[in-house]
PyMOL Python script that loads the backbone (N, CA, C, O; Angstrom):
from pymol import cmd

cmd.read_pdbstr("""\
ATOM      1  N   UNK A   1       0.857  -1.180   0.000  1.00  0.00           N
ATOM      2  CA  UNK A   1       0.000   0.000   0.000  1.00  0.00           C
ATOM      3  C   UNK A   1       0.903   1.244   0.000  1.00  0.00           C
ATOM      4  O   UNK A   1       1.823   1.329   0.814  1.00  0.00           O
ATOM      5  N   UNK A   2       0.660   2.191  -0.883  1.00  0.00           N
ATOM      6  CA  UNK A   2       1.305   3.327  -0.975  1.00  0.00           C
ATOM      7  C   UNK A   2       0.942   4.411   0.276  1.00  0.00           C
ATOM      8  O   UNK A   2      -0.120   4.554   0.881  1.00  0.00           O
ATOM      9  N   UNK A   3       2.202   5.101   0.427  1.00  0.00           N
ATOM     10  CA  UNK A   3       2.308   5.914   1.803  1.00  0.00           C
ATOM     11  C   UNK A   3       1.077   6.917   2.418  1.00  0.00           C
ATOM     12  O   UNK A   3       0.658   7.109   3.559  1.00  0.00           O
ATOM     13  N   UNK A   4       0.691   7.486   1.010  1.00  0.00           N
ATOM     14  CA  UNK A   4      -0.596   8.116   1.236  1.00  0.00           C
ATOM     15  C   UNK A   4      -2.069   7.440   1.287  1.00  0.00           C
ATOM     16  O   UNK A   4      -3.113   7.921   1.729  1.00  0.00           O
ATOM     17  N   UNK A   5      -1.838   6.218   0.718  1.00  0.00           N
ATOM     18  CA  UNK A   5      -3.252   5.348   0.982  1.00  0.00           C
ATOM     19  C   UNK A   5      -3.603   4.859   2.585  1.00  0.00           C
ATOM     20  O   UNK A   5      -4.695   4.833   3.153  1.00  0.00           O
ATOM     21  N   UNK A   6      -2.324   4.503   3.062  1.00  0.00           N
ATOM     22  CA  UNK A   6      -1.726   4.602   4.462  1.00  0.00           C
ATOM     23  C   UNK A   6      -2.408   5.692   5.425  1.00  0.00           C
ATOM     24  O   UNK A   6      -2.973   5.368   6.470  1.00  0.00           O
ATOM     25  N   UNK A   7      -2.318   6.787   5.049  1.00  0.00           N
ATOM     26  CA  UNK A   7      -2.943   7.804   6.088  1.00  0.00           C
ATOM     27  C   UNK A   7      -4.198   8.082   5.185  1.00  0.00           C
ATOM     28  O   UNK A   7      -4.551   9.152   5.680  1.00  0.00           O
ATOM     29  N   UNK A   8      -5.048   7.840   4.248  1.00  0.00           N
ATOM     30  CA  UNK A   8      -6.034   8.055   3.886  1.00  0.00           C
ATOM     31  C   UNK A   8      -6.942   6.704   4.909  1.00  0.00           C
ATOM     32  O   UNK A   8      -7.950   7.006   5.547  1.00  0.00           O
ATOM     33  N   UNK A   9      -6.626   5.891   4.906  1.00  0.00           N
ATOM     34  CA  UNK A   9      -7.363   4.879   5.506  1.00  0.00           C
ATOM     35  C   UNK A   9      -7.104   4.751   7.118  1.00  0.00           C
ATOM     36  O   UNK A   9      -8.025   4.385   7.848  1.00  0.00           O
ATOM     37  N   UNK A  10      -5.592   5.124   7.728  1.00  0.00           N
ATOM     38  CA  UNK A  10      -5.956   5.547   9.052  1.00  0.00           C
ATOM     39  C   UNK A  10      -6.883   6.894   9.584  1.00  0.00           C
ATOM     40  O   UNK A  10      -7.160   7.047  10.773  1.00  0.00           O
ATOM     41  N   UNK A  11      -7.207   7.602   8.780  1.00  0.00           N
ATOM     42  CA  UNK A  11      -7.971   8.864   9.037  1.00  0.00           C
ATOM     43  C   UNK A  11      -9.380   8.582   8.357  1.00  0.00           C
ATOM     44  O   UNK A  11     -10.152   9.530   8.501  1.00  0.00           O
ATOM     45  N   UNK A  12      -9.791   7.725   7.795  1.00  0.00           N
ATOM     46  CA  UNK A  12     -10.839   7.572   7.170  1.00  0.00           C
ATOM     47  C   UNK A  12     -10.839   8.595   6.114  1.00  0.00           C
ATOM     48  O   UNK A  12     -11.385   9.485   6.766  1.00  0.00           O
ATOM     49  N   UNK A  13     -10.628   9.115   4.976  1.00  0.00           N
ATOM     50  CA  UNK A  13     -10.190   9.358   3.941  1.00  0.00           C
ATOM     51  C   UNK A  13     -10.832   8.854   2.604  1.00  0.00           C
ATOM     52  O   UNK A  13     -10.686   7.677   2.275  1.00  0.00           O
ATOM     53  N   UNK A  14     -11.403   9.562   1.981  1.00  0.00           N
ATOM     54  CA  UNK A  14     -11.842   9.118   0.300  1.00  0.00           C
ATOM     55  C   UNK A  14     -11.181  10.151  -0.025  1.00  0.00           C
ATOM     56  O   UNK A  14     -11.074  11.339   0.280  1.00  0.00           O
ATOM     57  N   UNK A  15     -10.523   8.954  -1.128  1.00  0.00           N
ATOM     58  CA  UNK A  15      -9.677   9.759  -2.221  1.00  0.00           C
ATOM     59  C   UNK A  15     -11.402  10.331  -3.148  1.00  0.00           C
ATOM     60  O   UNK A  15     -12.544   9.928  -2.926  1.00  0.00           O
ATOM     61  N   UNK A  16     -10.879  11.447  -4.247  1.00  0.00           N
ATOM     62  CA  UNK A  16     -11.397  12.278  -4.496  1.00  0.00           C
ATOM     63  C   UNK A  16     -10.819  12.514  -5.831  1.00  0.00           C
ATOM     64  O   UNK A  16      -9.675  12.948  -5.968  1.00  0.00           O
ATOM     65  N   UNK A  17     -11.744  12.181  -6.999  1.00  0.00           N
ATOM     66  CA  UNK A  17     -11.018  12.157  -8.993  1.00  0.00           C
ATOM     67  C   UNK A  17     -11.914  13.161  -9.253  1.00  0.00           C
ATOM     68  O   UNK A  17     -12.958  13.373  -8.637  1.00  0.00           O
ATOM     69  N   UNK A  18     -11.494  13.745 -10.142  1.00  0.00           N
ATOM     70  CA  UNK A  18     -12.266  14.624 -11.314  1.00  0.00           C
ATOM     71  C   UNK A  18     -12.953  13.269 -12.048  1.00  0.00           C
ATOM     72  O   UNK A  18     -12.453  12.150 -11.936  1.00  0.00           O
ATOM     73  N   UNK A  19     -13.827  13.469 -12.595  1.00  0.00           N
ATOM     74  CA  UNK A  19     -14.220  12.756 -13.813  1.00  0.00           C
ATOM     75  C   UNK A  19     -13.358  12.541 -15.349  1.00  0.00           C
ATOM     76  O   UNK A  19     -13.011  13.598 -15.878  1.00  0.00           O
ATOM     77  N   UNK A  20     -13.082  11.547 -15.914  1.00  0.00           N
ATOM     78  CA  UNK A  20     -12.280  11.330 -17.087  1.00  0.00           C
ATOM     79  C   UNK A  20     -12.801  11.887 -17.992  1.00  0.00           C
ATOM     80  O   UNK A  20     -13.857  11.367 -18.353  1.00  0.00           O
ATOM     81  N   UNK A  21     -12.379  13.056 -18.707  1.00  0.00           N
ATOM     82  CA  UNK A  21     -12.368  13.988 -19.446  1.00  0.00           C
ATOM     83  C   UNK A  21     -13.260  14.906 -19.123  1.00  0.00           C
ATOM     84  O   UNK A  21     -13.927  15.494 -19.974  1.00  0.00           O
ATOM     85  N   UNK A  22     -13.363  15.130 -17.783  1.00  0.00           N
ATOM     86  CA  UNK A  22     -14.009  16.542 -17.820  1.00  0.00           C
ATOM     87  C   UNK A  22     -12.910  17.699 -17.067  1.00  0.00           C
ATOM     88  O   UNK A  22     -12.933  17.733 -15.837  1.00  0.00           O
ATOM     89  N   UNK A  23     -12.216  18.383 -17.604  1.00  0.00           N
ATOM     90  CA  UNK A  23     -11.828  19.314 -17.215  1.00  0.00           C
ATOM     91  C   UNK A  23     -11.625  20.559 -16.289  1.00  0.00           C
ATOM     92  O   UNK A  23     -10.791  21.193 -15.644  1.00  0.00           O
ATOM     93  N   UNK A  24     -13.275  20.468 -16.746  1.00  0.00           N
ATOM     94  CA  UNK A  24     -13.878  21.840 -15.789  1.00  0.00           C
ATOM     95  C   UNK A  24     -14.062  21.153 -14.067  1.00  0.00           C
ATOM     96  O   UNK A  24     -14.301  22.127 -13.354  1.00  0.00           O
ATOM     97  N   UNK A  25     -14.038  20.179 -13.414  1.00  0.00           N
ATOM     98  CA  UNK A  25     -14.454  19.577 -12.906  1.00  0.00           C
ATOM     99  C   UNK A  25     -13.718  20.661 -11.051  1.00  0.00           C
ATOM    100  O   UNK A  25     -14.207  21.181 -10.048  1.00  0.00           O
ATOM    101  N   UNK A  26     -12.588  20.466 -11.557  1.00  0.00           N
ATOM    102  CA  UNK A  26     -11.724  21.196 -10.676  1.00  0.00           C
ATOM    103  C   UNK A  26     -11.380  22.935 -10.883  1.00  0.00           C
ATOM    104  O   UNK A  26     -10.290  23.371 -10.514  1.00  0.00           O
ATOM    105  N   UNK A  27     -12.445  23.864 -11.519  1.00  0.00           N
ATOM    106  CA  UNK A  27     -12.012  24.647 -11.659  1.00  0.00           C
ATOM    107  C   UNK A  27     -12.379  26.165 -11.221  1.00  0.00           C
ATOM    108  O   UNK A  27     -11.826  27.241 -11.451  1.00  0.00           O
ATOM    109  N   UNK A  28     -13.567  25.797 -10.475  1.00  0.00           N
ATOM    110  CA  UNK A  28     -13.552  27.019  -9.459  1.00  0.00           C
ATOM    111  C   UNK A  28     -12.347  26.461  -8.307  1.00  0.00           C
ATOM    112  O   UNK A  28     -11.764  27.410  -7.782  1.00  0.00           O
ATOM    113  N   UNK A  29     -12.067  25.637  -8.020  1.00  0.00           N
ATOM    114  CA  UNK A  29     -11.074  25.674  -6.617  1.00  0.00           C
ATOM    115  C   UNK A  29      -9.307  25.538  -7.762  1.00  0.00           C
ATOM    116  O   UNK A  29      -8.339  25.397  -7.014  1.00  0.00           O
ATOM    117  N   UNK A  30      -9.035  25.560  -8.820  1.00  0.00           N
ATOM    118  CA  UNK A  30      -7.947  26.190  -9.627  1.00  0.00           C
ATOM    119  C   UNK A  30      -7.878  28.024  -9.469  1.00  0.00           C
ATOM    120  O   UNK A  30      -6.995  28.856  -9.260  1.00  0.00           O
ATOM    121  N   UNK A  31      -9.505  28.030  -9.730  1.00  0.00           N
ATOM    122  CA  UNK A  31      -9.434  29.393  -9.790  1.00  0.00           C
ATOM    123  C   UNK A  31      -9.089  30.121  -8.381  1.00  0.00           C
ATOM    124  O   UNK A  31      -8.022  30.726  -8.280  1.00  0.00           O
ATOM    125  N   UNK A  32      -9.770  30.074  -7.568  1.00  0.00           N
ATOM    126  CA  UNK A  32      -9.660  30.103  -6.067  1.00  0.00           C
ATOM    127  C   UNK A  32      -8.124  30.391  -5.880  1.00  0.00           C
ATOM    128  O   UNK A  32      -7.849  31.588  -5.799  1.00  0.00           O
ATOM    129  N   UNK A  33      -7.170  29.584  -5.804  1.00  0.00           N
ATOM    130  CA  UNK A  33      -5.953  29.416  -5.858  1.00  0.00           C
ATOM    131  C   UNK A  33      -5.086  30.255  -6.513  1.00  0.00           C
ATOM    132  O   UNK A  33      -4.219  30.857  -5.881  1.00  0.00           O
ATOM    133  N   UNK A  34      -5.216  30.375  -7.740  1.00  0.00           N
ATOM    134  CA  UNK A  34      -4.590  31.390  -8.783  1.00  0.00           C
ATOM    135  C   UNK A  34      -5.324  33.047  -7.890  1.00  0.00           C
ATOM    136  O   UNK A  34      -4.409  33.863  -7.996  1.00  0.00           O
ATOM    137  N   UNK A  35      -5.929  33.393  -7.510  1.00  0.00           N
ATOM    138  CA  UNK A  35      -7.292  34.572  -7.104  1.00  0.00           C
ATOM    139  C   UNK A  35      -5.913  34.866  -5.983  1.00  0.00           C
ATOM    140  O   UNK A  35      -5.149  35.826  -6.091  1.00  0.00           O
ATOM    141  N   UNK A  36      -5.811  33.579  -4.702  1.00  0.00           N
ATOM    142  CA  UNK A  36      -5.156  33.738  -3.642  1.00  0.00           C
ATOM    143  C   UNK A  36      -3.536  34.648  -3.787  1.00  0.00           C
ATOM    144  O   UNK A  36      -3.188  35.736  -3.328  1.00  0.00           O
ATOM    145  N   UNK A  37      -2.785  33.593  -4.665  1.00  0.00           N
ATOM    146  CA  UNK A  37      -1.855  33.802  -5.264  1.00  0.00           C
ATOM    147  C   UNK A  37      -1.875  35.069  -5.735  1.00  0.00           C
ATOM    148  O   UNK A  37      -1.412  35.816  -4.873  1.00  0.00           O
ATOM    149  N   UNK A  38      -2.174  35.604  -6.634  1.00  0.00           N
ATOM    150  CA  UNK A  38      -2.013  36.893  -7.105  1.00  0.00           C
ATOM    151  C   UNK A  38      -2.086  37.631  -6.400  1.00  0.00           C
ATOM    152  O   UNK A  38      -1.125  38.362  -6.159  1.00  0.00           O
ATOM    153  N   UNK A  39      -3.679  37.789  -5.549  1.00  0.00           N
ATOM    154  CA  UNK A  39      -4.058  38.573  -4.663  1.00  0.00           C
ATOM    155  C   UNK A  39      -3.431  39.100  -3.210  1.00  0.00           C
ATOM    156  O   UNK A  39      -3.674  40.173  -2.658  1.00  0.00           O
ATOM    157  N   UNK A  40      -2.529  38.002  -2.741  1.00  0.00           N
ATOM    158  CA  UNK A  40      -2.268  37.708  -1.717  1.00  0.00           C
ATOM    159  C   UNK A  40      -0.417  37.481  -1.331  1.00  0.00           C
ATOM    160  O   UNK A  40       0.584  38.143  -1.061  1.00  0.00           O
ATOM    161  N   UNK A  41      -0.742  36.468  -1.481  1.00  0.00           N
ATOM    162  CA  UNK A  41       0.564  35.411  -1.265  1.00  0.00           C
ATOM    163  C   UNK A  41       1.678  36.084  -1.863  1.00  0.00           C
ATOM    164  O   UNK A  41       2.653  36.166  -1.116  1.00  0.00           O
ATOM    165  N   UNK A  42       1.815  36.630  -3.097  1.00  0.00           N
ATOM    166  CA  UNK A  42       2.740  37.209  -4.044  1.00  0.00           C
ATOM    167  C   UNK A  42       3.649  38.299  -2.882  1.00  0.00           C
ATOM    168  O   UNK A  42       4.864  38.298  -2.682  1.00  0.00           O
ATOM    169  N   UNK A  43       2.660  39.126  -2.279  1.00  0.00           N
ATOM    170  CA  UNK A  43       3.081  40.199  -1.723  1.00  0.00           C
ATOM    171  C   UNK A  43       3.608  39.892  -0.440  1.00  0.00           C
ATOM    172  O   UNK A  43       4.025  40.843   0.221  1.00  0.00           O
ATOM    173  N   UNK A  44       3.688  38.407   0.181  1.00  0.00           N
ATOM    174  CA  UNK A  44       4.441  38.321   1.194  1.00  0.00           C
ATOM    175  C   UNK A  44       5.661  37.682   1.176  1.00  0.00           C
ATOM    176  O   UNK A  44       5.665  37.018   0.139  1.00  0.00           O
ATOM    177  N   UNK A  45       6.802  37.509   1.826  1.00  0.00           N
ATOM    178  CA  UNK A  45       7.848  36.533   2.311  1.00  0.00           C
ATOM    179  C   UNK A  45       7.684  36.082   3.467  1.00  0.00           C
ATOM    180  O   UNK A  45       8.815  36.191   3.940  1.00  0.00           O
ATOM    181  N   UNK A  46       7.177  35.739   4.084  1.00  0.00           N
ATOM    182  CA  UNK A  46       7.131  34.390   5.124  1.00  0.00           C
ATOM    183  C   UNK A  46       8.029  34.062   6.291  1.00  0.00           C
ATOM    184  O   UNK A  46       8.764  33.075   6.250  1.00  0.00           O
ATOM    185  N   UNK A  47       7.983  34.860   7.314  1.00  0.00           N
ATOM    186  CA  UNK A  47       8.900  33.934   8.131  1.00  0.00           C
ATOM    187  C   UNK A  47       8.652  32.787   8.541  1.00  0.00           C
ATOM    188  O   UNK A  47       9.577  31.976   8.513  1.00  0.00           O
ATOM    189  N   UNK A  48       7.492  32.416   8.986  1.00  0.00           N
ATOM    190  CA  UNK A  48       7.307  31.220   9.682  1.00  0.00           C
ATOM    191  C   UNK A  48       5.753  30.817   8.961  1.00  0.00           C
ATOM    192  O   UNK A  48       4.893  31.592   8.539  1.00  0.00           O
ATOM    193  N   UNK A  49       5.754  29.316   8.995  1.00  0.00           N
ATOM    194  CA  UNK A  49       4.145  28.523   8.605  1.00  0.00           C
ATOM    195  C   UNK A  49       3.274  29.317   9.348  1.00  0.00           C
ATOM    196  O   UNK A  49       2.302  29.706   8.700  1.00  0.00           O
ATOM    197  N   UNK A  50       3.332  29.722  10.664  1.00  0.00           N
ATOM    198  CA  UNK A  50       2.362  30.582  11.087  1.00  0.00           C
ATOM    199  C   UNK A  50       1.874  31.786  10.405  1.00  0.00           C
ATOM    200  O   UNK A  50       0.748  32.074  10.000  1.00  0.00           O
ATOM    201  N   UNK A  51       2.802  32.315  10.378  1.00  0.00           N
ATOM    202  CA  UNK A  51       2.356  34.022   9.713  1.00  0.00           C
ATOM    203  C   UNK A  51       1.928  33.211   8.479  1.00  0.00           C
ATOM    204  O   UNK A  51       0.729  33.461   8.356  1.00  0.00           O
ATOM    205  N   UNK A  52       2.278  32.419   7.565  1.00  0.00           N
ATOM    206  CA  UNK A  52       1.598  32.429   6.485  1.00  0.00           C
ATOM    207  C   UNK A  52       0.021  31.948   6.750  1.00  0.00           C
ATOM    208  O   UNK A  52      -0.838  32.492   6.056  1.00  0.00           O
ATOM    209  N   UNK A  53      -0.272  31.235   7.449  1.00  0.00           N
ATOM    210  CA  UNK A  53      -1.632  30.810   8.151  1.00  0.00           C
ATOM    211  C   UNK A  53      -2.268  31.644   8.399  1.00  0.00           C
ATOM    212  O   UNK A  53      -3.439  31.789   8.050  1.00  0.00           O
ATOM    213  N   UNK A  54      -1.480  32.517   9.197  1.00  0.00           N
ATOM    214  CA  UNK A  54      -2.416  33.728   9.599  1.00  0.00           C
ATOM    215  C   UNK A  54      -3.012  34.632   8.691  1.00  0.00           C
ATOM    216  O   UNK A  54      -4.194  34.978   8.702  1.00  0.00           O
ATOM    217  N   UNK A  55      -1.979  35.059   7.768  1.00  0.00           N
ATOM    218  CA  UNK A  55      -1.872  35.910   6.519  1.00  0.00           C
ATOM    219  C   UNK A  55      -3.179  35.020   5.570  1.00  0.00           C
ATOM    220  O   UNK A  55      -4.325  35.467   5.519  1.00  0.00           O
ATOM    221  N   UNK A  56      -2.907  34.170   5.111  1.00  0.00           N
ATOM    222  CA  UNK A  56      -3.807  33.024   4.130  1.00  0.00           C
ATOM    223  C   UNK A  56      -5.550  32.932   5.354  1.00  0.00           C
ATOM    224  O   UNK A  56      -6.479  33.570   4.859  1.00  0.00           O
ATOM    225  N   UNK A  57      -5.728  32.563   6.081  1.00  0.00           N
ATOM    226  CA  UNK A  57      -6.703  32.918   7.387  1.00  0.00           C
ATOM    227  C   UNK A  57      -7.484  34.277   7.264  1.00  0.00           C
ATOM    228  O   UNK A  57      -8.711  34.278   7.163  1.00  0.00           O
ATOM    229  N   UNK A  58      -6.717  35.476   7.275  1.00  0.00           N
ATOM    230  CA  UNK A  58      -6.726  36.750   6.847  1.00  0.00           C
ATOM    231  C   UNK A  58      -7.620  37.115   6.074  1.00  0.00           C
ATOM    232  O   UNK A  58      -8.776  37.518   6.202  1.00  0.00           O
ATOM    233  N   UNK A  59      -6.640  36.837   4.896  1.00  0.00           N
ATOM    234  CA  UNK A  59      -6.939  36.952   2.953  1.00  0.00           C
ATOM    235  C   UNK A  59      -8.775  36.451   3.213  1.00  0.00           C
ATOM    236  O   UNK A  59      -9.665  37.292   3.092  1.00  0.00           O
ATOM    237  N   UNK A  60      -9.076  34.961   3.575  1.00  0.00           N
ATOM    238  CA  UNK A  60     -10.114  33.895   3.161  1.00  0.00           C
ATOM    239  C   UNK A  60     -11.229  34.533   4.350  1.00  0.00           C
ATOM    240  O   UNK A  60     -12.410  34.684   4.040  1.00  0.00           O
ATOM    241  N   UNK A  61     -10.817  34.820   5.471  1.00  0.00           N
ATOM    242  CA  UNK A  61     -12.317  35.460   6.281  1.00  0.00           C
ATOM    243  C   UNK A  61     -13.052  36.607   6.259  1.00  0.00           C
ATOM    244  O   UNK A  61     -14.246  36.905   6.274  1.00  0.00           O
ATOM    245  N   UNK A  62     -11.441  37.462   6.200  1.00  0.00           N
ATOM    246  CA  UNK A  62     -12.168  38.814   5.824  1.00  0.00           C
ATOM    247  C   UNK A  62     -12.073  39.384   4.800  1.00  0.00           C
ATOM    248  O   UNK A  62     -12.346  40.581   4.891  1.00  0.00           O
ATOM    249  N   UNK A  63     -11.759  38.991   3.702  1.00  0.00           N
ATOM    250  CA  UNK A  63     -11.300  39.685   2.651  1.00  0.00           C
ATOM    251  C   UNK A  63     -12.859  39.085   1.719  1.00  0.00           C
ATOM    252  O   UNK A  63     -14.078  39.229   1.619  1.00  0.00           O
ATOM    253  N   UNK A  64     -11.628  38.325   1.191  1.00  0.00           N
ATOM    254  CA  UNK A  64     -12.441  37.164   0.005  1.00  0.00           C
ATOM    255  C   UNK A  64     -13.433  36.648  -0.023  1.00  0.00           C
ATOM    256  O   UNK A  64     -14.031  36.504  -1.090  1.00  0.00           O
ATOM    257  N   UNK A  65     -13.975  36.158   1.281  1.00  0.00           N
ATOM    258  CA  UNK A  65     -15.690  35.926   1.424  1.00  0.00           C
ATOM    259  C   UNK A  65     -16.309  37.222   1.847  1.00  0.00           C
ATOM    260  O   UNK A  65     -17.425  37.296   1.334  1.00  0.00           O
ATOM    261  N   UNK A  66     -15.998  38.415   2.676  1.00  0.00           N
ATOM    262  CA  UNK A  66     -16.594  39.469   2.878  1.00  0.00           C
ATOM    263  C   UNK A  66     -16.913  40.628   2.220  1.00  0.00           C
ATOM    264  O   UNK A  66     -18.001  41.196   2.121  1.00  0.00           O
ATOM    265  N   UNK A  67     -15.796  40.921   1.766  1.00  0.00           N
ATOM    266  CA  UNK A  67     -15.503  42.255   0.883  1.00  0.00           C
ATOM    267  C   UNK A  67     -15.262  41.963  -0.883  1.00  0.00           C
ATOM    268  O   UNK A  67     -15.771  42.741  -1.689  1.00  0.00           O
ATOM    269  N   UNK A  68     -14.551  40.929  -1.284  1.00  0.00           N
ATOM    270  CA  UNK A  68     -14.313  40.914  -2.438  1.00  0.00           C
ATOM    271  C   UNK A  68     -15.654  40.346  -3.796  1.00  0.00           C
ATOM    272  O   UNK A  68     -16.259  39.276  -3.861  1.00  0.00           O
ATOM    273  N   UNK A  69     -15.693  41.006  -4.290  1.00  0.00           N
ATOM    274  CA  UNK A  69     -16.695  40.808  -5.245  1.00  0.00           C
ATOM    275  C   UNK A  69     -16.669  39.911  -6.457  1.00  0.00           C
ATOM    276  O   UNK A  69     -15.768  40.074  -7.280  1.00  0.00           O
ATOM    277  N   UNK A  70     -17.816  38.737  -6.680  1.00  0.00           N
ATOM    278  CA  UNK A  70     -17.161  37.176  -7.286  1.00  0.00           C
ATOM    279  C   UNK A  70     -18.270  38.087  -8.680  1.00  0.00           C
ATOM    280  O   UNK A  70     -19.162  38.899  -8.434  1.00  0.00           O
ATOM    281  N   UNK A  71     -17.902  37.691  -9.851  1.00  0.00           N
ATOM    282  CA  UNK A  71     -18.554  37.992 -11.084  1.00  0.00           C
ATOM    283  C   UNK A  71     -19.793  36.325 -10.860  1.00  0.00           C
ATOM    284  O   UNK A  71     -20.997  36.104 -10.991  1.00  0.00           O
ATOM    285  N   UNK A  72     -18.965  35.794 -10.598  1.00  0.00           N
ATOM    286  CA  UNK A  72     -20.321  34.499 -10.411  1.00  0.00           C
ATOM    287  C   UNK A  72     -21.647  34.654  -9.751  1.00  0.00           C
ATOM    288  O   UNK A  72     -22.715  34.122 -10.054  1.00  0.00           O
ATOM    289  N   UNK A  73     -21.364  35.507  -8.766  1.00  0.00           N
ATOM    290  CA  UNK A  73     -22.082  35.702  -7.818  1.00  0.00           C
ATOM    291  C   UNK A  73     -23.291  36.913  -7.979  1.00  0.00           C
ATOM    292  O   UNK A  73     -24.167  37.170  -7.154  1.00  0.00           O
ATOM    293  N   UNK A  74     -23.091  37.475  -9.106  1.00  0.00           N
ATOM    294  CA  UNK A  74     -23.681  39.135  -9.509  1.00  0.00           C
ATOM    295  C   UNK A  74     -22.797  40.001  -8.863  1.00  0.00           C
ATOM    296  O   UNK A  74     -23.381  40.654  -7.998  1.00  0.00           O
ATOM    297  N   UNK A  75     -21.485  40.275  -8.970  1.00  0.00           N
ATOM    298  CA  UNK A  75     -20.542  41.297  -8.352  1.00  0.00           C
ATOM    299  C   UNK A  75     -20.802  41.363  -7.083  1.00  0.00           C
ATOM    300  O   UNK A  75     -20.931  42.489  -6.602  1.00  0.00           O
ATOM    301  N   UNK A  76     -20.931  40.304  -6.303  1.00  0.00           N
ATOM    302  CA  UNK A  76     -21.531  40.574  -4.264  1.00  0.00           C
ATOM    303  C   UNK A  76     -20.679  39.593  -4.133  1.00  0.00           C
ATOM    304  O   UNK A  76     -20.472  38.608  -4.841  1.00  0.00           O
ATOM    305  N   UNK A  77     -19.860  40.217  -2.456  1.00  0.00           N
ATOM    306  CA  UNK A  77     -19.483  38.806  -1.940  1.00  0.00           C
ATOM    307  C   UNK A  77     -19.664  37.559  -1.599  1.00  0.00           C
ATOM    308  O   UNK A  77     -20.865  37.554  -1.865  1.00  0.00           O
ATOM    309  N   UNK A  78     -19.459  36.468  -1.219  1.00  0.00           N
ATOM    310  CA  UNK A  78     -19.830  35.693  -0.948  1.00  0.00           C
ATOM    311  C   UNK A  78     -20.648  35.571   0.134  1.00  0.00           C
ATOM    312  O   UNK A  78     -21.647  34.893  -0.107  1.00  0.00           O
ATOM    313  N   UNK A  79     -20.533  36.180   1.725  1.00  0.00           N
ATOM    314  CA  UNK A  79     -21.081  36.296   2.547  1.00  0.00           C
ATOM    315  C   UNK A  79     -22.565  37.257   2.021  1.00  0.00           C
ATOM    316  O   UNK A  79     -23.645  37.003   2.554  1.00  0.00           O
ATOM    317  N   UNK A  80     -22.483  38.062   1.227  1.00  0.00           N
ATOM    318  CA  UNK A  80     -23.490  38.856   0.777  1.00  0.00           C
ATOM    319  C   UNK A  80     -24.507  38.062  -0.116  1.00  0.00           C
ATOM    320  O   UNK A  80     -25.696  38.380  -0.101  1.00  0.00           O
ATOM    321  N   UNK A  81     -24.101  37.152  -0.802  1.00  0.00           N
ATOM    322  CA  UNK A  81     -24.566  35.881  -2.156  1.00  0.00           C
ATOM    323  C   UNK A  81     -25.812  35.079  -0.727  1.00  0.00           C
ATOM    324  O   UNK A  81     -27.030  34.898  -0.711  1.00  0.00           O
ATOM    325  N   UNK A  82     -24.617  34.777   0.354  1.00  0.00           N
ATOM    326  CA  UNK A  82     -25.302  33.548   1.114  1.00  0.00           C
ATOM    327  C   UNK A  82     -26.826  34.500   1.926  1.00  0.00           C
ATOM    328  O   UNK A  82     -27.959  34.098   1.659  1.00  0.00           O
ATOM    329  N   UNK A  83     -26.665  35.491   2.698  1.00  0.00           N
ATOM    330  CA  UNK A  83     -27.817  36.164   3.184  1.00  0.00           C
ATOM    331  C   UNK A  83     -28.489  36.574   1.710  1.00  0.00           C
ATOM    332  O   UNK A  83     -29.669  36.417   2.022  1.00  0.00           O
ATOM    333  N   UNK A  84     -28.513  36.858   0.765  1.00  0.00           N
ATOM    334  CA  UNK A  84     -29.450  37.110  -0.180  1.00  0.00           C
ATOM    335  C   UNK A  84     -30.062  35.906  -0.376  1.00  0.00           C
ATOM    336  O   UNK A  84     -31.281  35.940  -0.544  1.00  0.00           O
ATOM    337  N   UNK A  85     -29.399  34.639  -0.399  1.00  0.00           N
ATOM    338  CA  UNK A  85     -30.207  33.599  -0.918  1.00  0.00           C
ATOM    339  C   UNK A  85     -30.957  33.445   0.283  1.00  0.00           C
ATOM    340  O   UNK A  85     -32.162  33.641   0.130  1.00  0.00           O
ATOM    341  N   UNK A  86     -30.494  33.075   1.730  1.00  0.00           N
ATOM    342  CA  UNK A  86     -30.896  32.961   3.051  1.00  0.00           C
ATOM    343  C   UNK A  86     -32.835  33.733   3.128  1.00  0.00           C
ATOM    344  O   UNK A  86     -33.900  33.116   3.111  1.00  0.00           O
ATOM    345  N   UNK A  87     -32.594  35.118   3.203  1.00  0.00           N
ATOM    346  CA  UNK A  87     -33.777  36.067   2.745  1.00  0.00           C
ATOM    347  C   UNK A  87     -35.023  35.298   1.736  1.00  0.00           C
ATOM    348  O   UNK A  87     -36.230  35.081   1.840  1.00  0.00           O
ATOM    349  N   UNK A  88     -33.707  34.987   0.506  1.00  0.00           N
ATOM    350  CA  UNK A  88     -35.434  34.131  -0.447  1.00  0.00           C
ATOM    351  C   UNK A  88     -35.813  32.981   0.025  1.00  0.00           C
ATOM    352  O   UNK A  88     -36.961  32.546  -0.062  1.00  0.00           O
ATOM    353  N   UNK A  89     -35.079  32.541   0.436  1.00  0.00           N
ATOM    354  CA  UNK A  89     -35.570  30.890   0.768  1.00  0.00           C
ATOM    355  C   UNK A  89     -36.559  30.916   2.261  1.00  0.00           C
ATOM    356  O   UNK A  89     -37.297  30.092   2.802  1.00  0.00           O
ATOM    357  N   UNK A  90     -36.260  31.893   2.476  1.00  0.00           N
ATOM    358  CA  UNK A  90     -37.410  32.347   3.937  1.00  0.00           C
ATOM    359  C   UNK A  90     -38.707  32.863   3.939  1.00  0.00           C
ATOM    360  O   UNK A  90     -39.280  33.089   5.005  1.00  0.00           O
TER     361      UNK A  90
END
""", "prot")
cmd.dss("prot")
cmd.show_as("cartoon", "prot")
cmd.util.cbc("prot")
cmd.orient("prot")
């Protein structure tokens, strides 16, 4: 058994495929990533795994779900997307 099947099955773990030939499958969380990166990450050097945690922590609570505006979404944040839907469904 390979090393990572190893801790997938002591942690209870499903591995997790895209579908064979679908592409798009993985690509809001590609996008996500590339968003971070640019947005974010670029502009720091790092002393320690912490500060980057903190920094990346940062970026994803208050920024990116609060304030930053998704074109998917009708130009509203995410936290703003979820109480609008919240409201109709009530």
């Amino acid at each position: 058994m390979l090393p990572h099947m190893v801790i997938q099955e002591q942690f209870g773990l499903k591995t997790s495929m895209s579908r064979i030939g679908n592409r798009y499958d993985n690509a809001p969380m590609e996008s996500f990533w590339g968003t971070l990166k640019n947005e974010s990450l670029s502009h720091y050097r790092f002393k320690s795994q912490d500060e980057a945690i903190s920094v990346i922590r940062e970026y994803i609570e208050n920024f990116y779900n609060r304030q930053r505006r998704h074109s998917r979404l009708g130009n509203i944040s995410p936290v703003a997307f979820r109480e609008k839907y919240h409201q109709i469904a009530a």
